[in-house]
C-alpha positions as CSV (number, residue, x, y, z in Angstrom):
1,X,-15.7,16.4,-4.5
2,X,-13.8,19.4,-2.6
3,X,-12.3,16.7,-0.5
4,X,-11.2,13.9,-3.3
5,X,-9.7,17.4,-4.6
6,X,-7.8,18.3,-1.5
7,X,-7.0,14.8,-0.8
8,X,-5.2,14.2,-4.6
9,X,-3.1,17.9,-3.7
10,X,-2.1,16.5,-0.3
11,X,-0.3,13.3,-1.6
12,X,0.7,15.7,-4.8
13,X,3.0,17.5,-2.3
14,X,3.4,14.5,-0.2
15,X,1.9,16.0,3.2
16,X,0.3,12.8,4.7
17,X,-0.5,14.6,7.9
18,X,-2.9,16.6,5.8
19,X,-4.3,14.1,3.4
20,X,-5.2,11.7,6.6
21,X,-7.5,14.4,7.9
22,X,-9.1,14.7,4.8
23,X,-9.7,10.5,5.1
24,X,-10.7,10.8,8.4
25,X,-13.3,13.9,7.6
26,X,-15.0,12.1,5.1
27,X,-15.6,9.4,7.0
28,X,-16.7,10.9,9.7
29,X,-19.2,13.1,7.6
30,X,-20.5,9.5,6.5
31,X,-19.2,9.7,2.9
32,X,-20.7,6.4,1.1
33,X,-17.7,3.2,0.3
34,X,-18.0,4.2,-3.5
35,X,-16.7,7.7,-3.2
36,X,-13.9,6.9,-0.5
37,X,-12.8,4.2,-2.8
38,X,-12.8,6.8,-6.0
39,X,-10.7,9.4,-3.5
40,X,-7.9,6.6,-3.3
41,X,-7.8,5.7,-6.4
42,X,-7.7,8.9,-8.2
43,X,-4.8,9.6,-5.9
44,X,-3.1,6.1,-6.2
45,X,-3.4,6.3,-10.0
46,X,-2.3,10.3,-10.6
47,X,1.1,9.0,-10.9
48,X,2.6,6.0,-12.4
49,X,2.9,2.5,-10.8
50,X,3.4,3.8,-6.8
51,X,5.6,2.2,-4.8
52,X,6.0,-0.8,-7.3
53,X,2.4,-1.6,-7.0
54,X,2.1,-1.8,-3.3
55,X,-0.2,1.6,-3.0
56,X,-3.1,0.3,-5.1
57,X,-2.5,-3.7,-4.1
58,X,-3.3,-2.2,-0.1
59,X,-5.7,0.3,-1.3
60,X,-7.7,-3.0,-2.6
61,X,-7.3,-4.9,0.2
62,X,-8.4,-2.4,2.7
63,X,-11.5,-1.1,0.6
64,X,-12.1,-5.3,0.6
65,X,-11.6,-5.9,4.6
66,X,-13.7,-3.3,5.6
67,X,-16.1,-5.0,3.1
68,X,-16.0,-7.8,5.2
69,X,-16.0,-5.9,8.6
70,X,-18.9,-4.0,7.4
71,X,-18.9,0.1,6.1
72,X,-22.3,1.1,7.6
73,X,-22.3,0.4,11.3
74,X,-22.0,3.7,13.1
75,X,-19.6,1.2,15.7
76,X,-17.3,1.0,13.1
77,X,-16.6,4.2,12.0
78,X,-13.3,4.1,14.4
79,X,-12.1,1.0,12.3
80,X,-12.4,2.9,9.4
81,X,-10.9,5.6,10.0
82,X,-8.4,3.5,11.1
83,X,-7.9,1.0,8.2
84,X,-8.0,3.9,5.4
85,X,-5.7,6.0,7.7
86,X,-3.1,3.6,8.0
87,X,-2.6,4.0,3.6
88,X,-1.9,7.5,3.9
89,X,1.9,7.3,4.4
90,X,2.2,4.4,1.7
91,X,0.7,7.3,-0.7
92,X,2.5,10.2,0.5
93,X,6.3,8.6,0.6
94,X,5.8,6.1,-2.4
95,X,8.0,6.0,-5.2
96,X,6.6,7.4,-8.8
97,X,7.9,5.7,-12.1
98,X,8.1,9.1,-13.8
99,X,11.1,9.3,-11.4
100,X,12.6,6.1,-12.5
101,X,15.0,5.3,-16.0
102,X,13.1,2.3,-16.6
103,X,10.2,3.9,-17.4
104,X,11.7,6.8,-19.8
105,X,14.5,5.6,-20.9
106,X,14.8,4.4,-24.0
107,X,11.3,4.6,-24.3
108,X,9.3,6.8,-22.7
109,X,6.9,5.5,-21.5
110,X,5.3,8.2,-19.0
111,X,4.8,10.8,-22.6
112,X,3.4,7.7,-24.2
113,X,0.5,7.4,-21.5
114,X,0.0,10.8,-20.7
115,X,-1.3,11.3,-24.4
116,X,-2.8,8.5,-24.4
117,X,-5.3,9.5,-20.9
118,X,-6.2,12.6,-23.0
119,X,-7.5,10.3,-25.3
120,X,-9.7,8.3,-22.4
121,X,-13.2,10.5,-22.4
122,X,-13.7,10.9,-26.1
123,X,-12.5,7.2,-26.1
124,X,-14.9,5.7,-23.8
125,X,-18.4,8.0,-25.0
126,X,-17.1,6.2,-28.5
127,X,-17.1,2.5,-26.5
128,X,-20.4,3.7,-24.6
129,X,-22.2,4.3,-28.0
130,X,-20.7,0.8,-29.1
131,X,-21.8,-1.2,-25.7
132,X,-25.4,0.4,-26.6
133,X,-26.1,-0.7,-30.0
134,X,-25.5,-4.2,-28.5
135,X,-21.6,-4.5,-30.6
136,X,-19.1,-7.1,-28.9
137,X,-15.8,-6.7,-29.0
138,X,-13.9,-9.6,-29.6
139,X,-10.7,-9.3,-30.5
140,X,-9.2,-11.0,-27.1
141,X,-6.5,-13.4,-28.8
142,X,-5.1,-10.7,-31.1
143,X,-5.0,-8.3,-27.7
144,X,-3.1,-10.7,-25.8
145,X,-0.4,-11.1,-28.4
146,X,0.2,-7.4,-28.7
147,X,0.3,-6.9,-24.3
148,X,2.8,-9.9,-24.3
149,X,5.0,-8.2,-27.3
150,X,7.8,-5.4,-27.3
151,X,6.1,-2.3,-28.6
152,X,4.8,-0.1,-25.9
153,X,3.1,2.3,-28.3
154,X,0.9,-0.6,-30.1
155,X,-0.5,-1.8,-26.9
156,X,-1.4,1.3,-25.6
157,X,-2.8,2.1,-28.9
158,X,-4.7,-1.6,-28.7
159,X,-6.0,-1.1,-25.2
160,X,-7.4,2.4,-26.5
161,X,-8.6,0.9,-29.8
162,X,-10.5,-2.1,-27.5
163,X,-12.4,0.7,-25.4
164,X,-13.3,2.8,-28.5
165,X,-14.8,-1.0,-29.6
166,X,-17.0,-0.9,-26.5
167,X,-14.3,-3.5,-24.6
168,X,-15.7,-3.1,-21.3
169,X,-12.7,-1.5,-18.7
170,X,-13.4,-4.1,-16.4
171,X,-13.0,-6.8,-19.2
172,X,-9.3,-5.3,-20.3
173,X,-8.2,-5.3,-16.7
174,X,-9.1,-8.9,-16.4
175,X,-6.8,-9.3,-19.7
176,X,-4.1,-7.3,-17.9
177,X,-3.8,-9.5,-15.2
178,X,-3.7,-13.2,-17.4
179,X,-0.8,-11.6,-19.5
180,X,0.9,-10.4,-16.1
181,X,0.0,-14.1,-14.4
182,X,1.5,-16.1,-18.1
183,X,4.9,-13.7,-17.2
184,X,5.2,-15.7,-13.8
185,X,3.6,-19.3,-15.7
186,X,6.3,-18.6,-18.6
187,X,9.1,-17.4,-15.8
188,X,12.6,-18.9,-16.5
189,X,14.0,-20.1,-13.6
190,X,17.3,-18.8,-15.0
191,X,16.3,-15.7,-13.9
192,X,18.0,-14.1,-10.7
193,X,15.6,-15.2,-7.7
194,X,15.0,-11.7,-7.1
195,X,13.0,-10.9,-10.6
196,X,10.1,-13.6,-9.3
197,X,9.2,-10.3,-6.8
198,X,9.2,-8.1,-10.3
199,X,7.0,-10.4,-11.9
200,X,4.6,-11.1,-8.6
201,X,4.4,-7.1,-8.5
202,X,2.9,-6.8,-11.4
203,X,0.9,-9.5,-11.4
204,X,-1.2,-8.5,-7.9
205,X,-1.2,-4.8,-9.3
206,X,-2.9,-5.5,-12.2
207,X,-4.9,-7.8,-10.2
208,X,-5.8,-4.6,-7.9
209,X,-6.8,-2.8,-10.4
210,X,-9.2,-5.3,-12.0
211,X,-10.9,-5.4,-8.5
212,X,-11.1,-1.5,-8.3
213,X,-12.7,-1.2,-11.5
214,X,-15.3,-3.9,-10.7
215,X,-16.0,-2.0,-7.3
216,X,-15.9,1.4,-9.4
217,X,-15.1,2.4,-12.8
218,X,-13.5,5.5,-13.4
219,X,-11.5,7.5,-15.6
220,X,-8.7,7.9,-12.7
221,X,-8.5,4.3,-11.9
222,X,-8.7,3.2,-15.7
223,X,-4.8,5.1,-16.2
224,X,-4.0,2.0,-13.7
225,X,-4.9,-0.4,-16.1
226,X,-2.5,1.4,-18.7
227,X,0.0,1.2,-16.1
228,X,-0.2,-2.3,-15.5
229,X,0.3,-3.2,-19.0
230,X,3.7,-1.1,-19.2
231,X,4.8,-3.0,-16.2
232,X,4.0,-6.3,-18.6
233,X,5.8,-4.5,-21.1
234,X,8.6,-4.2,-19.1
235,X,8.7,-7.6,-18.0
236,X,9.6,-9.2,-21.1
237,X,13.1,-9.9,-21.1
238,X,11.9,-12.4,-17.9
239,X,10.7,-14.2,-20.7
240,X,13.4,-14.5,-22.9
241,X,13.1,-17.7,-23.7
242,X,9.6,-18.1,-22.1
243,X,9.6,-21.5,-20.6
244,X,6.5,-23.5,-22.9
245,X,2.9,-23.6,-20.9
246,X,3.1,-27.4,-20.0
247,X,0.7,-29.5,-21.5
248,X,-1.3,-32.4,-20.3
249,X,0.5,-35.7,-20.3
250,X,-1.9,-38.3,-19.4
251,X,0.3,-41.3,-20.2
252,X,2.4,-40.2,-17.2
253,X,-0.7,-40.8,-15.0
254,X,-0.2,-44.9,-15.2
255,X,2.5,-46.7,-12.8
256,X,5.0,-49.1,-13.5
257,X,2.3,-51.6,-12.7
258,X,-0.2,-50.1,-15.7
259,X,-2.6,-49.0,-13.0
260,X,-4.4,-45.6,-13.6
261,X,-3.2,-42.9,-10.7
262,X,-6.2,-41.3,-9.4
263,X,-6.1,-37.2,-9.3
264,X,-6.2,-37.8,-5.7
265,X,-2.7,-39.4,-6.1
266,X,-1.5,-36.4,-7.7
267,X,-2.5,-33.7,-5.3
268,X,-0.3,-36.0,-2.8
269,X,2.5,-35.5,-5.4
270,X,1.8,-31.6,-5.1
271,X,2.9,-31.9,-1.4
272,X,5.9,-34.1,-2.0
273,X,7.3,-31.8,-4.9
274,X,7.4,-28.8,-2.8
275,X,9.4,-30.7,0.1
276,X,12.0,-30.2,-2.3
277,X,13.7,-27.6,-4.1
278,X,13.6,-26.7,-7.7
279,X,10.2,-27.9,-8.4
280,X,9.0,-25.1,-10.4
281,X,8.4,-26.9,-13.7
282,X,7.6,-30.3,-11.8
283,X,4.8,-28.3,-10.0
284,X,3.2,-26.4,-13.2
285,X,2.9,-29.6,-14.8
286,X,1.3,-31.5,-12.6
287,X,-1.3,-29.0,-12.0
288,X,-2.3,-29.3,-15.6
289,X,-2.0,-33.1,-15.7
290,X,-4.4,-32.6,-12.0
291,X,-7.2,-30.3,-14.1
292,X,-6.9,-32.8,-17.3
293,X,-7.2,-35.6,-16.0
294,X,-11.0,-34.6,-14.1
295,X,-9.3,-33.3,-10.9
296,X,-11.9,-31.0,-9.1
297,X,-10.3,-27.5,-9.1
298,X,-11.8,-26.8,-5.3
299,X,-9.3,-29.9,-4.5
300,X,-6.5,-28.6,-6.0
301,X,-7.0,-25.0,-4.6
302,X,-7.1,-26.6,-1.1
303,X,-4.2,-28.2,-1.9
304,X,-2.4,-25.3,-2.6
305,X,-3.4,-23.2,0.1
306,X,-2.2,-26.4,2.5
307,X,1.3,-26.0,0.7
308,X,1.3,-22.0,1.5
309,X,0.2,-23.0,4.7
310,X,2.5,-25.3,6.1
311,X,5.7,-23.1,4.6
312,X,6.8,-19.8,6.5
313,X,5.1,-17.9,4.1
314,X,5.9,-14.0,3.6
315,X,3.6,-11.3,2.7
316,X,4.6,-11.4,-1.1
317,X,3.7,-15.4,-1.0
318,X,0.2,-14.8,0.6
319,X,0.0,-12.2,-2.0
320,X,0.8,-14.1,-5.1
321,X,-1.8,-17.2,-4.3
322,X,-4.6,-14.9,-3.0
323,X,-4.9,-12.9,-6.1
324,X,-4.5,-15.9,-8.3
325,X,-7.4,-17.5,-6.6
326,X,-9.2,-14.2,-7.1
327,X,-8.3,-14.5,-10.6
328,X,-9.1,-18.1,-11.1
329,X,-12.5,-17.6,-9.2
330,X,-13.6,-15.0,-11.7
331,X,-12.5,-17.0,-15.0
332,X,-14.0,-20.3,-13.5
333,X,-17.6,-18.1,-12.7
334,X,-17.7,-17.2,-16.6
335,X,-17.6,-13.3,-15.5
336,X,-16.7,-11.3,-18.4
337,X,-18.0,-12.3,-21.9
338,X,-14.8,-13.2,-24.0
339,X,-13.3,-15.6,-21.5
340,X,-14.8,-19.0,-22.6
341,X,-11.1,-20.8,-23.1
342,X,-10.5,-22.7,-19.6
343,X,-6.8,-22.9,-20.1
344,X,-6.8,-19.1,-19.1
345,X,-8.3,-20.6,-15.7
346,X,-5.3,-23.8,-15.9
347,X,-2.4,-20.9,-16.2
348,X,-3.6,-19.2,-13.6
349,X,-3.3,-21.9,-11.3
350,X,0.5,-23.1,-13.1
351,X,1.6,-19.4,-12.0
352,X,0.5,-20.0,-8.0
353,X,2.0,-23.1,-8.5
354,X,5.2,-22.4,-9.9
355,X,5.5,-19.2,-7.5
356,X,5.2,-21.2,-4.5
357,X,7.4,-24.2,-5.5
358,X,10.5,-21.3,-6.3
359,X,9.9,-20.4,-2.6
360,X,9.4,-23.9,-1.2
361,X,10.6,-25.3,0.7
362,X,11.1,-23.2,3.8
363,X,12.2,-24.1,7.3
364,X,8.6,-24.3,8.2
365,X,9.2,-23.0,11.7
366,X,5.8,-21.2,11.8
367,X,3.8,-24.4,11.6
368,X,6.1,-25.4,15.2
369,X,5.2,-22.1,16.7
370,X,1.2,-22.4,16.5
371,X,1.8,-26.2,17.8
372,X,3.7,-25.2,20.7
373,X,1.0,-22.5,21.1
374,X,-1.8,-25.0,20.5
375,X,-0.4,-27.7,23.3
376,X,0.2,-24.7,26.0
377,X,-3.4,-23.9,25.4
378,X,-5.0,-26.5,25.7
379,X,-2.4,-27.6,28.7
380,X,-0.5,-30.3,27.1
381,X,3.1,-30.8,28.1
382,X,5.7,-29.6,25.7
383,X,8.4,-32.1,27.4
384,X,8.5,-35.7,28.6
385,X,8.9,-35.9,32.4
């Protein structure tokens, strides 16, 4: 606790030579994954939406590579250091929204939320006395039309409301990131190019957040969930007019020739679409038409991961399609109680899809890079003699 305290007054007065020695203590004094990860995200959450997202979306990752590369082994301690190190600076230099316009003028949005966190403990012992009389809170569709509207106060009020109902934290944030995911399905390619990075931010920040509070719910992290939903907020006018969630045209799957086109077919089409450019739409449809017409999802997921693949894919690329898989992974397993309607799991997809289409194609020079790589391995000769 002394050190989570120090830590949060390091990035607080931005010395990141300081708050790395506090990381680097606590792991060597063999502080357990759960309280490392409550450390960073107190300190990621004390102020608003850092660095545009990035702070938490790399705070997640880390927490989950060093899942994978394992926390307990006394050989690794070196790599953790290292890993959790390396997010210090991100922390300590990031940019807070309490310093930007957009978030206090003409609403402010930072005195909105501050009230509303004093609110949080007297909120959730309400929603724990709810979750233990066995209530459900089910008011999902009604909480998705106020986080998609233009009234910052309502959904902040709503979200608050949802937890006092006994709304699980974990089950809001999962909310959080469909309505930031429908801003990218419902983008209008009107937009400048630019605002598809606005929309992606949001999108794998709320997405980080979800994931934090299924490793660890707390109070601290929870204010990122109320963040998330102002950057939503925020996002609307990338909406105006939202392009309509494309619906499933079967008739559209038979030829010239009145022959049936098999989903197979259609994933083919994925790969053709995206040789071209302004494909967005194109490409959101036909992953619907894919899902409706008894494509199998682990197909078309392959599919798209070929298609990020073969491009010369940036970070915020990789980004975009690895938290929509997360996403769609979690929907498609049932996890949360209230999300039984699959077309959550089908926009989730049409967002990947229409993200990487705007961004497709690219000069694919990467893919000729690891074959020249591959042939000078294996000895081949790059030229004829």
């Amino acid at each position: 606790s002394t050190l989570k305290r120090w830590f949060r007054q390091f990035i607080e007065s931005r010395d990141a030579q300081a708050a790395e020695r506090c990381i680097v203590t606590a792991v060597r004094l063999g502080v357990d994954n759960r309280n490392i990860a409550d450390m960073l995200f107190a300190a990621a959450t004390d102020h608003r939406y850092l660095d545009v997202g990035h702070v938490l979306d790399f705070t997640n990752k880390a927490l989950e590579a060093l899942d994978s590369a394992g926390w307990g082994n006394n050989n690794n301690k070196d790599l953790v250091e290292s890993v959790l190190s390396s997010l210090v600076s991100g922390y300590a230099n990031a940019e807070r929204m309490e310093e930007s316009n957009s978030w206090r003028y003409p609403i402010d949005l930072i005195d909105i939320l501050e009230k509303a966190f004093k609110k949080l403990p007297a909120v959730l012992e309400n929603g724990r006395r709810e979750q233990s009389e066995k209530k459900k809170w089910n008011q999902r569709n009604e909480l998705l039309t106020v986080l998609l509207g233009d009234d910052p106060q309502l959904i902040v009020n709503s979200l608050l409301e949802a937890l006092s109902q006994g709304a699980r934290e974990e089950e809001l944030a999962g909310i959080v990131a469909y309505t930031a995911a429908l801003r990218i399905a419902q983008f209008h390619t009107r937009n400048e190019f630019s605002d598809w990075d606005t929309s992606l931010h949001t999108f794998t920040y709320a997405n980080a957040v979800h994931q934090g509070l299924r490793r660890i719910a707390t109070h601290e992290l929870l204010r990122g969930m109320f963040d998330g939903a102002m950057r939503v907020y925020l996002n609307r006018f990338l909406n105006i007019p939202p392009v309509p969630l494309p619906e499933p045209k079967k008739m559209e799957n038979i030829s010239n020739d009145g022959i049936f086109r098999e989903p197979e077919i259609l994933l083919k089409e994925l790969l053709s679409l995206l040789d071209k450019q302004q494909q967005v739409n194109q490409a959101g449809q036909l992953v619907v038409d894919y899902l409706y017409n008894n494509g199998k999802p682990d197909r078309l997921l392959a599919a798209i991961g070929k298609a990020l693949l073969r491009e010369d894919r940036n970070f915020h690329s990789i980004q975009m399609i690895e938290a929509a898989f997360r996403q769609y992974s979690l929907l498609s397993a049932n996890d949360y109680e209230n999300n039984s309607n699959s077309t959550t799991e089908v926009h989730m997809l049409v967002a990947a899809a229409r993200y990487l289409a705007a961004h497709s194609p690219t000069m694919r020079s990467q893919g000729h890079t690891y074959q020249t790589a591959n042939q000078l391995y294996y000895g081949e000769h790059l030229f004829e003699r």
